[in-house]
C-alpha positions as semicolon CSV with decimal commas, in nm:
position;residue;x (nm);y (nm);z (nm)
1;X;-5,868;11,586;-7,675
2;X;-5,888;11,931;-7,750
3;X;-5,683;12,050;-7,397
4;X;-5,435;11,780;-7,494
5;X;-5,332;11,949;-7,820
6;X;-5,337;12,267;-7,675
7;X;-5,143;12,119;-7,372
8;X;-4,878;11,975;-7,638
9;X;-4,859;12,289;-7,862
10;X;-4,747;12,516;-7,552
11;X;-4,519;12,236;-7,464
12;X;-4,351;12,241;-7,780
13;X;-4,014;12,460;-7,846
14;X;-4,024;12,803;-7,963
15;X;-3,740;12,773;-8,251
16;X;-3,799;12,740;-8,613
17;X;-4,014;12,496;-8,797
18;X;-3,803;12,346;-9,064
19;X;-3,933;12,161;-9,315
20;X;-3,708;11,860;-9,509
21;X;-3,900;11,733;-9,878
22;X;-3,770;11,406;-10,065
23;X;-3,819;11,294;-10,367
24;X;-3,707;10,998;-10,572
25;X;-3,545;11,192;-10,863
26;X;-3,466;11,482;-11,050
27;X;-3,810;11,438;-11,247
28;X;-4,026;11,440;-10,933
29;X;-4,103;11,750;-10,778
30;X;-4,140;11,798;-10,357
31;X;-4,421;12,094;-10,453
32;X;-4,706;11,841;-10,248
33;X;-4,489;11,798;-9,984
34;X;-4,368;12,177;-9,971
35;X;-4,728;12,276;-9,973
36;X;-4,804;12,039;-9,704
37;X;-4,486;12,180;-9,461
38;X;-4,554;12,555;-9,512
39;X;-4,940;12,492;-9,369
40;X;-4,786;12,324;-9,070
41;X;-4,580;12,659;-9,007
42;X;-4,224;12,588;-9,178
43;X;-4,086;12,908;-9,340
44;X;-3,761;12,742;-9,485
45;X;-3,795;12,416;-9,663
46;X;-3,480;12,191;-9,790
47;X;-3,515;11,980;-10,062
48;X;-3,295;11,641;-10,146
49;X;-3,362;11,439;-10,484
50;X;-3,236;11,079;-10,415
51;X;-3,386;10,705;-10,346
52;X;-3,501;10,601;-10,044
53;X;-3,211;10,347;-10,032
54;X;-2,958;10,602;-10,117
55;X;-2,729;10,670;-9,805
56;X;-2,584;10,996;-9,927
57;X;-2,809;11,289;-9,805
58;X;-2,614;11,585;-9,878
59;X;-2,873;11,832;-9,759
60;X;-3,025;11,607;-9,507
61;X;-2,667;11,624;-9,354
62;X;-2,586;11,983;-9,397
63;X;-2,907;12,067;-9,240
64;X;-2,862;11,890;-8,956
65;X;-2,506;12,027;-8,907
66;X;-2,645;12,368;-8,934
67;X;-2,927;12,324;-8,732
68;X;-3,017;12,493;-8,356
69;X;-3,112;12,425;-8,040
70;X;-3,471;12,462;-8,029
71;X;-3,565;12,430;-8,357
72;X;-3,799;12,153;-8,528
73;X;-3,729;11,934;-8,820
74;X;-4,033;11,854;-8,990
75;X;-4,130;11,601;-9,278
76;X;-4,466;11,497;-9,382
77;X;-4,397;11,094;-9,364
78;X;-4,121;10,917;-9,201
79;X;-4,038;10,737;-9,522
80;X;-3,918;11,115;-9,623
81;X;-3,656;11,111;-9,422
82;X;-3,491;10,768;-9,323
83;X;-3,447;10,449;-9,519
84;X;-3,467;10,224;-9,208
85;X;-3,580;10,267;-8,809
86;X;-3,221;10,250;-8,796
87;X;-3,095;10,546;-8,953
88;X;-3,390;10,757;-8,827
89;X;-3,310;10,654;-8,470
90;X;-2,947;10,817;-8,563
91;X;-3,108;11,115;-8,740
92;X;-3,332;11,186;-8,421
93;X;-3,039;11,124;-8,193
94;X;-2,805;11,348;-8,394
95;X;-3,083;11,636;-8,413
96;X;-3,092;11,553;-7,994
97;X;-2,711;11,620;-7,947
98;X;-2,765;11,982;-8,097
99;X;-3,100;12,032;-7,888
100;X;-3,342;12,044;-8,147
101;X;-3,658;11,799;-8,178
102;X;-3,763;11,596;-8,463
103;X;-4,150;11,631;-8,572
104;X;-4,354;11,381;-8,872
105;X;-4,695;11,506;-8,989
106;X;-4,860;11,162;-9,073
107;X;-4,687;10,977;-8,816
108;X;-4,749;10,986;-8,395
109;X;-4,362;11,115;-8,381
110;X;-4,279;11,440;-8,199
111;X;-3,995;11,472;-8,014
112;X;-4,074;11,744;-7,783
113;X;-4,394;11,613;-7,670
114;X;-4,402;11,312;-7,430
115;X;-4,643;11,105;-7,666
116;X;-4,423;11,159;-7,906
117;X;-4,131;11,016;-7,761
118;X;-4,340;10,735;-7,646
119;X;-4,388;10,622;-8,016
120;X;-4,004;10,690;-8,081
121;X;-3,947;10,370;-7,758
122;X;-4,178;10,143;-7,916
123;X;-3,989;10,250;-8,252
124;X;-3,630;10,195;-8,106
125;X;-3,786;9,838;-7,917
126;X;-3,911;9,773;-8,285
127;X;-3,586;9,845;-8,434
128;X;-3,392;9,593;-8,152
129;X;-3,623;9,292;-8,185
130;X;-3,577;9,346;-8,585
131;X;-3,176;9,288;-8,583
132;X;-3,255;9,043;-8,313
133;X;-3,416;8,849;-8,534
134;X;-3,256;8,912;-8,837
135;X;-2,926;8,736;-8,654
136;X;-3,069;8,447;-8,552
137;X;-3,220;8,372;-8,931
138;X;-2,910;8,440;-9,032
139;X;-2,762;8,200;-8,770
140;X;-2,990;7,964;-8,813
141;X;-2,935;7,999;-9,203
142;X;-2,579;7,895;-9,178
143;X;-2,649;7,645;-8,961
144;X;-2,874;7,467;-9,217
145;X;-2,642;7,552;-9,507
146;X;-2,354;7,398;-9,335
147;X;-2,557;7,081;-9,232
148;X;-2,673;7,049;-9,648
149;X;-2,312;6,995;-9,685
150;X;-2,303;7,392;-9,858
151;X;-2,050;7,647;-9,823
152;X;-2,144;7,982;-9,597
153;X;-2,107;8,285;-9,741
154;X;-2,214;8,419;-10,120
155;X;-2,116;8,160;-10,422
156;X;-2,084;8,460;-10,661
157;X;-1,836;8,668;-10,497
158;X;-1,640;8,331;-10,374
159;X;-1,654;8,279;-10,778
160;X;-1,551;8,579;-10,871
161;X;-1,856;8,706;-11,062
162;X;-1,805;9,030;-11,202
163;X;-2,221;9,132;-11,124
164;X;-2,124;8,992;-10,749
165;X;-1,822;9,174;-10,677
166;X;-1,951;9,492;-10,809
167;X;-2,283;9,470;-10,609
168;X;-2,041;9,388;-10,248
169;X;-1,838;9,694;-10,425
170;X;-2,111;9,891;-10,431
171;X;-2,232;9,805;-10,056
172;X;-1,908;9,877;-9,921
173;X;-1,868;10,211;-10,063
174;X;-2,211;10,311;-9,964
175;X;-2,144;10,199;-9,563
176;X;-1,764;10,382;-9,595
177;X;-1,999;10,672;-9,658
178;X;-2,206;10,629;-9,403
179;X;-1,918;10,592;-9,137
180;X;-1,774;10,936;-9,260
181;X;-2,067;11,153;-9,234
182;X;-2,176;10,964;-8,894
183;X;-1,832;11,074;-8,721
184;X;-1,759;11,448;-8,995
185;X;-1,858;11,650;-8,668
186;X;-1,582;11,529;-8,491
187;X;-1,253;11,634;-8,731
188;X;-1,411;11,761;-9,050
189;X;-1,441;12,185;-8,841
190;X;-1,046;12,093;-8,756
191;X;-1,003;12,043;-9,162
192;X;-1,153;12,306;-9,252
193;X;-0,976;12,528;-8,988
194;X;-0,629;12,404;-9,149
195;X;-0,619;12,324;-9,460
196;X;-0,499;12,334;-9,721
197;X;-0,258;12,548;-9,533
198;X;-0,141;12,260;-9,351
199;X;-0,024;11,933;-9,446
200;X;-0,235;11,600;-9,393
201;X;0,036;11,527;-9,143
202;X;0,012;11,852;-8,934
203;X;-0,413;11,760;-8,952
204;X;-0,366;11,447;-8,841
205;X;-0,152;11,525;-8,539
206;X;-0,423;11,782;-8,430
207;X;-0,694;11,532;-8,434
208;X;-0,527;11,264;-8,211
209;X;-0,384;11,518;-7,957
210;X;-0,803;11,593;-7,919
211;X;-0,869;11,192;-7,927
212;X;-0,983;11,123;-8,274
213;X;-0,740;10,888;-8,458
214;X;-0,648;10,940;-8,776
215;X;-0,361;10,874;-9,078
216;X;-0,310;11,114;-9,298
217;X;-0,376;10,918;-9,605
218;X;-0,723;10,792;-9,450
219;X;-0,803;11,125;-9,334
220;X;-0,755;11,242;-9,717
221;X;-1,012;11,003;-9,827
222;X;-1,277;11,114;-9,653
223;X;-1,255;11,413;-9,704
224;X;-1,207;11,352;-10,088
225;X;-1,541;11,125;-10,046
226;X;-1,760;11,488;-9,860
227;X;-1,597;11,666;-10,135
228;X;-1,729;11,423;-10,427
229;X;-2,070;11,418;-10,252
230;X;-2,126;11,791;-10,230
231;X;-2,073;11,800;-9,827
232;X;-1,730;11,958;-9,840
233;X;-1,536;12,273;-10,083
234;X;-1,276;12,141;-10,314
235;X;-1,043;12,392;-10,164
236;X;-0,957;12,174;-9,883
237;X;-0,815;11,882;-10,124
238;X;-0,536;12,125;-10,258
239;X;-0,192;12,060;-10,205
240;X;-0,038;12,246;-9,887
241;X;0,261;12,482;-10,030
242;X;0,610;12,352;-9,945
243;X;0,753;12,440;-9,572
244;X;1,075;12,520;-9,398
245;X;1,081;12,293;-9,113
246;X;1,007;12,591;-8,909
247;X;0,744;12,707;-9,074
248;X;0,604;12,359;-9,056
249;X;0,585;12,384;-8,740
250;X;0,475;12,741;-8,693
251;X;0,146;12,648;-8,882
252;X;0,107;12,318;-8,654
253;X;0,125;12,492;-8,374
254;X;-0,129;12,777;-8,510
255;X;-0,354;12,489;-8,571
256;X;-0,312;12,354;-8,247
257;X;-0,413;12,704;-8,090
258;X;-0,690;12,757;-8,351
259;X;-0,844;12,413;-8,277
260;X;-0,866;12,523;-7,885
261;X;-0,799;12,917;-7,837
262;X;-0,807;12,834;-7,446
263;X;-0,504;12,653;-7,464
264;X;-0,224;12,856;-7,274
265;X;0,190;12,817;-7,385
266;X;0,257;12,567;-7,148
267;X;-0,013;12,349;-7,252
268;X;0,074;12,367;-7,616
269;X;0,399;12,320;-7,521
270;X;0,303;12,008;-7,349
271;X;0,088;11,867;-7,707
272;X;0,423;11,957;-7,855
273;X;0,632;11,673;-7,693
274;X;0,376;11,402;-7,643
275;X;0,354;11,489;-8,053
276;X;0,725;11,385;-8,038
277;X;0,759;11,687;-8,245
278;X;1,148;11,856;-8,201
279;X;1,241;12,181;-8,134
280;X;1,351;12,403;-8,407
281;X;1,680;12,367;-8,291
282;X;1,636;11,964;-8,260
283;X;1,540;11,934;-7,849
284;X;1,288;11,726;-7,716
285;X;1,158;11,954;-7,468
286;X;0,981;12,240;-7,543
287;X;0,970;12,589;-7,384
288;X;0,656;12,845;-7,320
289;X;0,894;13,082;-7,500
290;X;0,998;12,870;-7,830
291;X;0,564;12,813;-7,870
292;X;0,565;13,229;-7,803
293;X;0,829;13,264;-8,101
294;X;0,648;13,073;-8,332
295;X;0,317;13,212;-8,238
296;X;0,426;13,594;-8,291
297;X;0,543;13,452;-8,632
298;X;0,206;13,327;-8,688
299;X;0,050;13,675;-8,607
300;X;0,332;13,852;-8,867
301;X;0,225;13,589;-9,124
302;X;-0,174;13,619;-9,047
303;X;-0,188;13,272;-8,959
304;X;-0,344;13,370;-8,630
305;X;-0,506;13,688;-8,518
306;X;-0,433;13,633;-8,110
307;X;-0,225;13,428;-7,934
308;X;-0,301;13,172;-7,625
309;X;-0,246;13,278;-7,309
310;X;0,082;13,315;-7,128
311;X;0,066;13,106;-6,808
């Protein structure tokens, strides 16, 4: 047993050790938990005050955005961390994409040992069987409700109960939240890049020339939703000063080129059109040399500090 944990410990990464402490609320302190992390080698502790149920995790979601490749997450129990097997199958996965490993003190889960990842299969075969059979209760719940003669579905939102509609309220805001902060790394650096230089329009167009769909007006929600819950500055919900139509699009296409630097004249060109964005003398095709103009106009007005290349 002894060579095993030494065979596991040189096995392990060589990044940080950072510890994440929950609590319930504001009157609870993570001190036990803190004191437990920093024996297991964790120099930099985060700390989140919120229920277990809560979806919002601020810090839980900042720290994983921050996070590098080789370094360790660390709680002391899995209940810490996620509210289902669910959302710590995403957590681990999302930790995964950036290379780093996921480690629990009191639990067999470490991510960059092979046991541990063992324990995260029969966790993720756990997870599948349990919406498995949640479904077919469900299914078979109907089924039985319907042959009783009874309506599907809940009687106190179909009757308009105030207590209902506020509870399915409540759920729906809370999984709207969840779908922003699952997808933020894909548009919410492009936001932050723009605005509130550019318009929601200009935004928008960036994002679906790089594949991530988006209106404006839906695009301002979410990010008014990280702003309310601490994930995002306020900054980036001001309004966008009023344009010429050229300088319109001399800031789109700035954003275009600060989204992807590597993107040469042509190329930009070419997002231009399939934008369906004119000219600024009102063609439909657009030049190397009318994305140059607007590009040097860019650098005058420190928009941009280089410009693509030329070819």
């Amino acid at each position: 047993m002894a060579a095993d944990s030494q065979n596991q410990a040189s096995r392990r990464p060589q990044g940080r050790l950072i510890g994440y402490a929950r609590v319930s609320t504001d009157e609870q302190a993570t001190e036990a938990q803190e004191i437990e992390l920093r024996s297991a080698g964790c120099d930099l502790i985060v700390q989140e005050h919120g229920s277990g149920a809560s979806r919002a995790r601020p810090a839980l979601a900042k720290l994983i955005r921050d996070i590098a490749a080789g370094d360790t997450l660390v709680v002391v129990r899995l209940d810490r961390l996620a509210r289902s097997v669910s959302h710590l199958l995403e957590v681990i996965e999302d930790l995964a994409a950036k290379g780093a490993h996921f480690r629990s003190l009191r639990d067999p889960i470490d991510t960059s040992t092979p046991q541990g990842m063992f324990s995260l299969q029969v966790l993720g075969a756990v997870a599948q069987l349990e919406r498995a059979l949640i479904s077919e209760r469900t299914k078979a719940g109907i089924r039985a409700a319907k042959a009783r003669g009874k309506k599907p579905g809940n009687p106190g939102i179909r009757e308009r109960r105030p207590e209902a509609l506020a509870k399915m309220t409540a759920a729906q805001k809370a999984a709207y939240g969840e779908r922003v902060q699952a997808t933020a790394n894909q548009w919410l650096p492009t936001v932050r890049r723009m605005r509130p230089d550019h318009t929601w329009d200009d935004v928008a167009r960036v994002l679906k020339q790089r594949g991530t769909e988006w209106t404006p007006e839906r695009l301002r929600r979410a990010v008014k939703w990280m702003v309310a819950e601490g994930m995002a500055d306020a900054v980036l919900l001001r309004k966008s000063p009023p344009r010429l139509p050229e300088d319109r699009l001399m800031t789109l296409v700035a954003g275009i080129h600060s989204s992807n630097p590597e993107l040469t004249l042509r190329e930009i060109a070419g997002q231009l059109e399939r934008l369906h964005e004119r000219t600024p003398r009102g063609g439909s095709k657009w030049s190397p040399s009318s994305v140059k103009n607007l590009i040097d106009r860019a650098k005058r007005s420190g928009l941009l500090t280089s410009g693509p290349n030329e070819t």
